[in-house]
TIRO-156675 format. One record per residue (C-alpha): residue in one letter; x, y, z. Coordinates in steps of 0.5 Angstrom, whole numbers, plus 500, padded with zeros to 3 digits. Each point is the difference from the previous one (the first is absolute). Layout:
<nodes>
AXYZ;...
</nodes>
This chain:
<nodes>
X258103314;X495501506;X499495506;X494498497;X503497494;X506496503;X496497506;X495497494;X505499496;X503496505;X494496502;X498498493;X507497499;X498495506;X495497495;X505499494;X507498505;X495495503;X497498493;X508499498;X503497506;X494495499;X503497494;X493502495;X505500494;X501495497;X507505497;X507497503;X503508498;X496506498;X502505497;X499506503;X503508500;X505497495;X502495505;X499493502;X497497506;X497495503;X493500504;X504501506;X504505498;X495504497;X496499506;X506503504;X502505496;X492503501;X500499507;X506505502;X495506496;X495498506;X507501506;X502506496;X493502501;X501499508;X507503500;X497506497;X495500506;X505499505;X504506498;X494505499;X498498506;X507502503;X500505496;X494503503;X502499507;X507503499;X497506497;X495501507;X506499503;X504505497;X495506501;X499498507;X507501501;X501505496;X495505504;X504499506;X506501497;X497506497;X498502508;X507499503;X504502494;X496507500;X500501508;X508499500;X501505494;X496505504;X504497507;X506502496;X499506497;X497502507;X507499503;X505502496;X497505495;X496500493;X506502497;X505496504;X504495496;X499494504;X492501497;X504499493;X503494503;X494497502;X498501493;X494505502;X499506496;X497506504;X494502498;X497503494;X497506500;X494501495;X502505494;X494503496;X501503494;X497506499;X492496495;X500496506;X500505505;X495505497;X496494499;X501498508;X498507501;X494500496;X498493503;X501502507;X495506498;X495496497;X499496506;X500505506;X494503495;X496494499;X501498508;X498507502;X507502503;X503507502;X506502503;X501505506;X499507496;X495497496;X496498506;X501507503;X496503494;X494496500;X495504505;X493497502;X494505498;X494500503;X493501496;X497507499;X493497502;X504497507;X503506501;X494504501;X496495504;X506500504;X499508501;X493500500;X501494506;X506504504;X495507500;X495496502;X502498506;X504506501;X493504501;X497494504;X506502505;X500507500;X492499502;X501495505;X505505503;X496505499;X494497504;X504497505;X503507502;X492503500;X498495504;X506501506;X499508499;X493499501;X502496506;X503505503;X496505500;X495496503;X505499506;X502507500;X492502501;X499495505;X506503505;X498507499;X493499502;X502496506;X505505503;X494505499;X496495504;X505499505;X501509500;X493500501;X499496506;X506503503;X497507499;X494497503;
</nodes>
């Protein structure tokens, strides 16, 4: 029976307590439930359905406040209690027998059998695939390639400029050559000059 139906249960039976607590009947005794009351037992006896109803809301509702209670104590003994394992085992060794004393067991170290760990291995496998990932070697082994169409455009870029230096070179060396000679034309002429004078 839910809340719903005792707490209606218990309200509709505030309209027959005060219909028998008022003396409607004119019955002295009335034989109800293989017993016989009067008006003012009959009433009292329907009235203590609607206390028990109250008594049952008290107690859930200290039910629910004992439960809060205890998972919130829970969690934090939960924390001490696993930080003291660990500070135990820390000091005296996972293996020692004041860690059996304390009632904490070492730790457990998973065993797979053989199905469980093939289907580790194929799942591991699975995910390294689907998210694109490699170990070392298999990095190694992957090497970048350039297109044919790029690598000429390249070669035909590099001979290009290539030729372009090569003729600027060329050109500069022809126009400091021509320079000097020019310079060397210009003193011969001059010292010939002077001898002329000279011989004059």
């Amino acid at each position: 029976m839910g809340n719903v139906n005792r707490i209606t249960k218990a309200g509709n039976d505030q309209k027959v307590v005060k219909a028998l607590r008022e003396n409607l009947l004119s019955f002295n005794q009335l034989p109800l439930g293989g017993k016989m009351y009067t008006q003012a037992e009959a009433a009292d006896f329907i009235d203590s359905r609607a206390l028990a109803v109250l008594a049952v809301q008290q107690a859930k509702a200290a039910w629910i406040a004992a439960i809060a209670a205890f998972k919130k104590l829970d969690a934090e003994v939960d924390i001490v209690e696993r930080d003291l394992r660990n500070l135990v085992i820390g000091a005296c060794g996972e293996e020692s027998q004041t860690v059996k004393t304390f009632g904490f067991a070492p730790r457990k170290k998973p065993v797979l059998t053989p199905d469980q760990k093939t289907a580790a291995n194929l799942k591991r496998a699975a995910t390294r695939k689907k998210r694109g990932t490699m170990g070392r070697k298999q990095r190694l082994k992957v090497k970048g390639e350039v297109p044919a169409a790029a690598t000429a455009a390249a070669t035909t870029e590099t001979n290009e400029t290539t030729t372009t230096e090569t003729n600027e070179t060329m050109a500069g060396v022809g126009v400091q050559g021509a320079a000097t000679g020019a310079a060397g034309t210009g003193s011969t002429g001059s010292g010939r000059g002077e001898s002329g004078g000279a011989s004059g």
